[in-house]
Jmol script that loads the backbone (N, CA, C; Angstrom):
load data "model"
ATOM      1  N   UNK A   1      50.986-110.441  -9.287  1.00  0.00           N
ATOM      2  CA  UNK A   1      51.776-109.245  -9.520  1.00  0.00           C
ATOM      3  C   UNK A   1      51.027-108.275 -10.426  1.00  0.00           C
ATOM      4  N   UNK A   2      50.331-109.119 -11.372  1.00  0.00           N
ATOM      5  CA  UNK A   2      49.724-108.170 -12.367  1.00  0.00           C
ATOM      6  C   UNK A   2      48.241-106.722 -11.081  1.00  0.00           C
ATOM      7  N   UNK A   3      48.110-107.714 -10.635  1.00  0.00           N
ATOM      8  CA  UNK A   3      46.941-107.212 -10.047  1.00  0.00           C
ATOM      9  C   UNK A   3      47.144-106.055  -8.680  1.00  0.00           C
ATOM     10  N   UNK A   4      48.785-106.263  -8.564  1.00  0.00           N
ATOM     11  CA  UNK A   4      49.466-104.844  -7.879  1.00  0.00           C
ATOM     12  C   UNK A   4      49.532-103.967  -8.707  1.00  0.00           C
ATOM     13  N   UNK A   5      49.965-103.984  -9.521  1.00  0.00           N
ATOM     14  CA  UNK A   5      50.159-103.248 -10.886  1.00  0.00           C
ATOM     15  C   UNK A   5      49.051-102.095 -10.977  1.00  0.00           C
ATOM     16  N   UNK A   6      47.906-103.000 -11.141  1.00  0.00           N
ATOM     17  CA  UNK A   6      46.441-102.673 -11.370  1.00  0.00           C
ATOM     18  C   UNK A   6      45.399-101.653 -10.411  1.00  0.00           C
ATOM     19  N   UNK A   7      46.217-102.262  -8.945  1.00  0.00           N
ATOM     20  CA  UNK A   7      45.931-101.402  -7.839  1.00  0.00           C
ATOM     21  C   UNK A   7      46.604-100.056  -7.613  1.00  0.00           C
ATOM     22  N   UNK A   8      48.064-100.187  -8.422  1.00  0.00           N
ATOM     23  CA  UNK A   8      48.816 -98.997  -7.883  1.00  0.00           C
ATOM     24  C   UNK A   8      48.120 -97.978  -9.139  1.00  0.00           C
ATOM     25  N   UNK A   9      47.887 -98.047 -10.035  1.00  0.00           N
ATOM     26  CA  UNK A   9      47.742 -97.429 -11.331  1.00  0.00           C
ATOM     27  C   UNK A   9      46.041 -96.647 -10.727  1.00  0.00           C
ATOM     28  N   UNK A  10      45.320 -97.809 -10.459  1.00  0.00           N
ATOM     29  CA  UNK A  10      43.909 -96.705  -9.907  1.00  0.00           C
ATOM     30  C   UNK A  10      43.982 -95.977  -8.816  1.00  0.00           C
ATOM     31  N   UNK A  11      44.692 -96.519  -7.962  1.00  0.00           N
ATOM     32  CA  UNK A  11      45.056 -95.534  -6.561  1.00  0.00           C
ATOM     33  C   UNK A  11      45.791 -94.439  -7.265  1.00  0.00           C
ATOM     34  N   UNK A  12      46.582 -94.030  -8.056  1.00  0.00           N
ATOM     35  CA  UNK A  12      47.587 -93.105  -8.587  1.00  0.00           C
ATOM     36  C   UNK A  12      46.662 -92.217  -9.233  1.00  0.00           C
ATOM     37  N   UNK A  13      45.684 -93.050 -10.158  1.00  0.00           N
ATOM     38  CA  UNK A  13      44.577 -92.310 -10.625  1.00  0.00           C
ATOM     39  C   UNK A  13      43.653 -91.489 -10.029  1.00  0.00           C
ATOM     40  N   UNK A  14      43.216 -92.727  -8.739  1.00  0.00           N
ATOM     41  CA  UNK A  14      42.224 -91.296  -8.106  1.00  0.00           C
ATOM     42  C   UNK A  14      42.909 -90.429  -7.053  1.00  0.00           C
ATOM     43  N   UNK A  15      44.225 -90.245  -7.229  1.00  0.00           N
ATOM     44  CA  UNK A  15      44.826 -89.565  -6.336  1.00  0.00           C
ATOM     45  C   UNK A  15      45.311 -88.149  -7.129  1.00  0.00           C
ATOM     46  N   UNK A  16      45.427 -88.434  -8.315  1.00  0.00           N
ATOM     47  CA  UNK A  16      45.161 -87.273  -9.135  1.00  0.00           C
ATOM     48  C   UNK A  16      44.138 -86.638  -9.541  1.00  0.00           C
ATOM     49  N   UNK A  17      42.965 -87.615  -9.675  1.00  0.00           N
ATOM     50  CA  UNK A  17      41.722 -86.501  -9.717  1.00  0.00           C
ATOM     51  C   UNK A  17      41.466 -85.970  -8.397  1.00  0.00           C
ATOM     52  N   UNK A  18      41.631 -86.938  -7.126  1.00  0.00           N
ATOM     53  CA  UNK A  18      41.345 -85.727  -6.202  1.00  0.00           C
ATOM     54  C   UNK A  18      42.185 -84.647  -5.643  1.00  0.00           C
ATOM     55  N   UNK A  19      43.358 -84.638  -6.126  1.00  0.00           N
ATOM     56  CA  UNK A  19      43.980 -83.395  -6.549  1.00  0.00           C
ATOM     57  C   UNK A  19      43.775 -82.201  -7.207  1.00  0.00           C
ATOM     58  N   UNK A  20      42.751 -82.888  -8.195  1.00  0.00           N
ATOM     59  CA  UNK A  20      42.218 -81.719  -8.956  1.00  0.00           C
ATOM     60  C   UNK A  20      41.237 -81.387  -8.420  1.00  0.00           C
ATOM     61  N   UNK A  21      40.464 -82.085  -8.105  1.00  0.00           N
ATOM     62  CA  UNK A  21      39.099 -81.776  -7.455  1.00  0.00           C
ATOM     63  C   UNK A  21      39.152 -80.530  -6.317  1.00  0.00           C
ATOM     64  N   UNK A  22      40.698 -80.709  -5.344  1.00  0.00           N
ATOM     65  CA  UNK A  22      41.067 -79.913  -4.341  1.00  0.00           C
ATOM     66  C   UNK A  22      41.779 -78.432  -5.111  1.00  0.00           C
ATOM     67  N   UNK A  23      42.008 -78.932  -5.946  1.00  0.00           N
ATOM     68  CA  UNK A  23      42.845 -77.481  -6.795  1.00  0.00           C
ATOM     69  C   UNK A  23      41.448 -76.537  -7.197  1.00  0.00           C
ATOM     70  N   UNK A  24      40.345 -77.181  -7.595  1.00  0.00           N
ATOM     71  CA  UNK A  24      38.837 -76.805  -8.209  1.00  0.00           C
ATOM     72  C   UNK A  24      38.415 -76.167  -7.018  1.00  0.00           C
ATOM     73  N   UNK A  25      38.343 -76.993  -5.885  1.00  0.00           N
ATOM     74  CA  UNK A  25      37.701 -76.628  -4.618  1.00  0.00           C
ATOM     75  C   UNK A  25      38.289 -74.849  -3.709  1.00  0.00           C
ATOM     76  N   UNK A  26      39.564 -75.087  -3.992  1.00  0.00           N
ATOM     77  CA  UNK A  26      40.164 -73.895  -3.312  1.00  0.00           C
ATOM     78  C   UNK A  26      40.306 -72.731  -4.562  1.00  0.00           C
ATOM     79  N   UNK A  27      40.225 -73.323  -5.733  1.00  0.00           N
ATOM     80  CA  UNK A  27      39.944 -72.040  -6.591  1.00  0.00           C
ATOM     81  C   UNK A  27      38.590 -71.297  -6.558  1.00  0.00           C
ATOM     82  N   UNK A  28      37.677 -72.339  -6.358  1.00  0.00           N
ATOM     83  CA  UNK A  28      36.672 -71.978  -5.951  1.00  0.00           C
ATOM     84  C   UNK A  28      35.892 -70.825  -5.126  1.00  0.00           C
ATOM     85  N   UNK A  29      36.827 -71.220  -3.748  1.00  0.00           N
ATOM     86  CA  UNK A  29      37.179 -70.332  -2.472  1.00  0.00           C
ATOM     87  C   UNK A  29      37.566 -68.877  -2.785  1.00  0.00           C
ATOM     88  N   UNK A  30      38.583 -69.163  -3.522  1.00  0.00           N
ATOM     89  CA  UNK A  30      39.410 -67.884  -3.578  1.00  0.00           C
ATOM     90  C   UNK A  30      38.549 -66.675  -4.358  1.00  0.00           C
ATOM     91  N   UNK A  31      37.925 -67.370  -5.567  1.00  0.00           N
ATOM     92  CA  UNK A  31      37.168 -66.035  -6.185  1.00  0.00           C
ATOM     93  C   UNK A  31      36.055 -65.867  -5.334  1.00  0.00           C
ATOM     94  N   UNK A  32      35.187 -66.880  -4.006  1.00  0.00           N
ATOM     95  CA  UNK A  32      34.055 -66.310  -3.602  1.00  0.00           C
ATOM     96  C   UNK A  32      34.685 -65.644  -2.752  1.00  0.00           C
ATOM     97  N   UNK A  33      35.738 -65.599  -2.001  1.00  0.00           N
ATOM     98  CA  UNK A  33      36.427 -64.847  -0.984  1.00  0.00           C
ATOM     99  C   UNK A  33      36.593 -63.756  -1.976  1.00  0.00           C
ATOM    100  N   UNK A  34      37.157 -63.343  -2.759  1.00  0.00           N
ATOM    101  CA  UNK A  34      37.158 -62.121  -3.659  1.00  0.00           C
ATOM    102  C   UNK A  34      36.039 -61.533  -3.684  1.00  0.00           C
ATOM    103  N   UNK A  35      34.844 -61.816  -4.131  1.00  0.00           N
ATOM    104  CA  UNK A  35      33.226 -61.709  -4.667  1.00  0.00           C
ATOM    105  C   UNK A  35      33.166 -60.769  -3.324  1.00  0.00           C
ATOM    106  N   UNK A  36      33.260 -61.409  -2.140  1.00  0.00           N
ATOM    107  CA  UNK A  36      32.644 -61.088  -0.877  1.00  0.00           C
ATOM    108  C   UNK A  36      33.606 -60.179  -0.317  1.00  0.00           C
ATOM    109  N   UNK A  37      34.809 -59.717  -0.650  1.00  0.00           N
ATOM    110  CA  UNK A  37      35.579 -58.482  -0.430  1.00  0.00           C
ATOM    111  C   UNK A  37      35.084 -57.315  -0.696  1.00  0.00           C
ATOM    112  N   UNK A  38      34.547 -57.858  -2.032  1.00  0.00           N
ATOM    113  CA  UNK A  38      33.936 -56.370  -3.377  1.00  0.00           C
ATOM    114  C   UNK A  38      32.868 -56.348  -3.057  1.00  0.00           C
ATOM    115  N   UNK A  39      31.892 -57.450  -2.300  1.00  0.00           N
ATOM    116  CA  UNK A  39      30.457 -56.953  -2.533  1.00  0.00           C
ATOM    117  C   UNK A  39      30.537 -55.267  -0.814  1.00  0.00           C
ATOM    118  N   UNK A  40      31.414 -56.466   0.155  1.00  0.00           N
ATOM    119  CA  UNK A  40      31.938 -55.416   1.263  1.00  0.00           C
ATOM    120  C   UNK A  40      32.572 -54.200   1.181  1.00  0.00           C
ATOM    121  N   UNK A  41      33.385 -54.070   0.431  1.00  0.00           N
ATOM    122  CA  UNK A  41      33.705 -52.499   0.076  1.00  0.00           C
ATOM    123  C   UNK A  41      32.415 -52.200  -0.652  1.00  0.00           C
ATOM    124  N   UNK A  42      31.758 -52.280  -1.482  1.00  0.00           N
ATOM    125  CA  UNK A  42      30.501 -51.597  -2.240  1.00  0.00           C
ATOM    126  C   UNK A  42      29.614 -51.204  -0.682  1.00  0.00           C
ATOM    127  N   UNK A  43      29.116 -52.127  -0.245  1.00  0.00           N
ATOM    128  CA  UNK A  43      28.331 -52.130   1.181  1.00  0.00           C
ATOM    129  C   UNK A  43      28.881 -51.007   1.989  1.00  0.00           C
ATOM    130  N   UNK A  44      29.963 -50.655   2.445  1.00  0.00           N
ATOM    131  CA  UNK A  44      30.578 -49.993   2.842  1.00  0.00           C
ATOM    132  C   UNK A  44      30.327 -48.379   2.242  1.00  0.00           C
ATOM    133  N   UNK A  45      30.879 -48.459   0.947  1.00  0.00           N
ATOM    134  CA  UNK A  45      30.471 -47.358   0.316  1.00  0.00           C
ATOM    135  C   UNK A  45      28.709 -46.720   0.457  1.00  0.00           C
ATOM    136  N   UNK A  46      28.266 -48.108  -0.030  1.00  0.00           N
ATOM    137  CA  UNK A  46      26.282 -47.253   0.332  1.00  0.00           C
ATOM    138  C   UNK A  46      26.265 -46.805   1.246  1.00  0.00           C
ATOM    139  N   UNK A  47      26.751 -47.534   2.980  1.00  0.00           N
ATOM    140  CA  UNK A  47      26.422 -46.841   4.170  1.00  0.00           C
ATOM    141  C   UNK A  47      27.310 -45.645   4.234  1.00  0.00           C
ATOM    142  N   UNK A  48      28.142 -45.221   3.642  1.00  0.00           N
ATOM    143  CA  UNK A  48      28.319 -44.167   3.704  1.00  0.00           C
ATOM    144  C   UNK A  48      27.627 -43.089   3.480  1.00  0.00           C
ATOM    145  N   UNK A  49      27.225 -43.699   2.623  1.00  0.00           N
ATOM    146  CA  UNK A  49      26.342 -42.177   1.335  1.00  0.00           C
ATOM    147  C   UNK A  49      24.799 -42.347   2.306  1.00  0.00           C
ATOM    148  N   UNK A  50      24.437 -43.412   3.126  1.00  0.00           N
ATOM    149  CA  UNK A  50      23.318 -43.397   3.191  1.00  0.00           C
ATOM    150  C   UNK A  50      23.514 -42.379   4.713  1.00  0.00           C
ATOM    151  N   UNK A  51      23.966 -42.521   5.631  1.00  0.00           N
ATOM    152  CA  UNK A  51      24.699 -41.972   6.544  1.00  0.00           C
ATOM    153  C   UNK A  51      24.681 -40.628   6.212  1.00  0.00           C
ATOM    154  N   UNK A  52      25.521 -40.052   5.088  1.00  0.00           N
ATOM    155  CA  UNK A  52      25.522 -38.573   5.046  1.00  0.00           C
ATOM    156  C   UNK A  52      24.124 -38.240   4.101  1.00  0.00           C
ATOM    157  N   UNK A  53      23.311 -39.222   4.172  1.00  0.00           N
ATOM    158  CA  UNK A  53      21.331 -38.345   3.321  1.00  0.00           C
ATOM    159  C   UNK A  53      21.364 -38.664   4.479  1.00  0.00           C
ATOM    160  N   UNK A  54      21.571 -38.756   5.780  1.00  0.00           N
ATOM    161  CA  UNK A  54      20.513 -39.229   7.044  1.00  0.00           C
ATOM    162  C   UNK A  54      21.232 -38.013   7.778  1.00  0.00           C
ATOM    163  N   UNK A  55      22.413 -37.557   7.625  1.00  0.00           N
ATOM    164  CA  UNK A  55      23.055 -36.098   8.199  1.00  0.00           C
ATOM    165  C   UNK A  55      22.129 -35.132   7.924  1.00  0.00           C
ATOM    166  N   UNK A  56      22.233 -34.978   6.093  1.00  0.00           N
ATOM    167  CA  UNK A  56      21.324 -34.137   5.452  1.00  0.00           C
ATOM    168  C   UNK A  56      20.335 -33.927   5.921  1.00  0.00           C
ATOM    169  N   UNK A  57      19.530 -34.828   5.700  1.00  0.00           N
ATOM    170  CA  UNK A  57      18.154 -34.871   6.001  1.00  0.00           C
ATOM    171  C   UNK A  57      17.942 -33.849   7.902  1.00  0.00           C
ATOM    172  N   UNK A  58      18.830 -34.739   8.495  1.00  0.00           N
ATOM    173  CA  UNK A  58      18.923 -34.003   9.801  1.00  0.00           C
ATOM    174  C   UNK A  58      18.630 -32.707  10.009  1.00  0.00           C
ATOM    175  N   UNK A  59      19.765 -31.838   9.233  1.00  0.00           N
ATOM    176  CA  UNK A  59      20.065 -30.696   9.274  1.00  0.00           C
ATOM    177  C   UNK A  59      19.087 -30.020   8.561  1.00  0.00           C
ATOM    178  N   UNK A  60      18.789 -30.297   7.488  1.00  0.00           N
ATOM    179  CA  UNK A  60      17.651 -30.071   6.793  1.00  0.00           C
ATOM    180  C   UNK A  60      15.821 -29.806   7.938  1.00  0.00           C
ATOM    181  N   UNK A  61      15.830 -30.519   8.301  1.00  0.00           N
ATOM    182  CA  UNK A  61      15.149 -30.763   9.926  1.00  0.00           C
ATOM    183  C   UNK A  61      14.937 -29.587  11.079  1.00  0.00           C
ATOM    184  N   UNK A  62      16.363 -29.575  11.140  1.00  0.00           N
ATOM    185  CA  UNK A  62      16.466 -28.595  11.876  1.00  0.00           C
ATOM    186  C   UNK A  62      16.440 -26.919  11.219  1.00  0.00           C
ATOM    187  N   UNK A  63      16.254 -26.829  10.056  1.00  0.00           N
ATOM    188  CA  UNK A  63      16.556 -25.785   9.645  1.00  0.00           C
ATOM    189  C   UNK A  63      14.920 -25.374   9.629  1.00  0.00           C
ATOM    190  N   UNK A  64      14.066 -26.172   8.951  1.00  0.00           N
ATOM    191  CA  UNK A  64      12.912 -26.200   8.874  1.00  0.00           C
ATOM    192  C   UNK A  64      12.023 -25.759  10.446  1.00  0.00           C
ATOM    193  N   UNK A  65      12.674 -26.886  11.363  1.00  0.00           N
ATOM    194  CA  UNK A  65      12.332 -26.073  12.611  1.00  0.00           C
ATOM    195  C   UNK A  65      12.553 -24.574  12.989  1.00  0.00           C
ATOM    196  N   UNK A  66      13.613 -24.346  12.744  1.00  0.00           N
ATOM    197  CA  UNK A  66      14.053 -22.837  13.418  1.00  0.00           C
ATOM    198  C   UNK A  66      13.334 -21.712  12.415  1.00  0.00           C
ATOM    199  N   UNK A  67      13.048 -21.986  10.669  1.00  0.00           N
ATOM    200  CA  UNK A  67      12.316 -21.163  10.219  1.00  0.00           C
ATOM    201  C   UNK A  67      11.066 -21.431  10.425  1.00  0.00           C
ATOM    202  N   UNK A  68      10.451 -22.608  11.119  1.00  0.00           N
ATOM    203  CA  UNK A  68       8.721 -22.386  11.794  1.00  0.00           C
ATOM    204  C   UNK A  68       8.758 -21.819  13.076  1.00  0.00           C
ATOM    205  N   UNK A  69       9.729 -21.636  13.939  1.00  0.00           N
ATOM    206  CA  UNK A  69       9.668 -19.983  15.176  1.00  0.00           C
ATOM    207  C   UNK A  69      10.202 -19.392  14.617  1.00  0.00           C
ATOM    208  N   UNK A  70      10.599 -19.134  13.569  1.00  0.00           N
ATOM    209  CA  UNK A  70      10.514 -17.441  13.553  1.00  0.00           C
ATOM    210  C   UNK A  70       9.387 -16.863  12.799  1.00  0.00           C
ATOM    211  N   UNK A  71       8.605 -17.709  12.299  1.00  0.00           N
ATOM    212  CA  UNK A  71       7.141 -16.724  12.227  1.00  0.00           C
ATOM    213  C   UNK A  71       6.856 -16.251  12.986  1.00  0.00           C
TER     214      UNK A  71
END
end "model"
wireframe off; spacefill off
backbone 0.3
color backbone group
């Protein structure tokens, strides 16, 4: 009997650390899932800005062309 005792008490035990371990694991998750939201909106934001210097630049281009015919 003693040695049920003994079994239920470590099974109980590691059934709480791997509880925690799973509480660790999905907290884990959650801030790299966060991390990788923010790094995506930032990403988002550069191609924007990079997008409108690549408009710029365009137009810029073309302007340069049309004042080399009219010399």
């Amino acid at each position: 009997m003693n040695n049920c005792n003994q079994l239920f008490y470590l099974a109980l035990a590691l059934l709480v650390i791997i509880l925690a371990m799973l509480a660790m694991f999905f907290n884990y998750n959650l801030k790299l899932d966060r991390r990788t939201l923010k790094l995506e909106k930032k990403n988002g934001h550069e191609q924007d800005q990079i997008n409108l210097l690549k408009q710029q630049i365009k137009q810029l281009e073309e302007k340069l062309q049309r004042y080399e015919q009219n010399k």
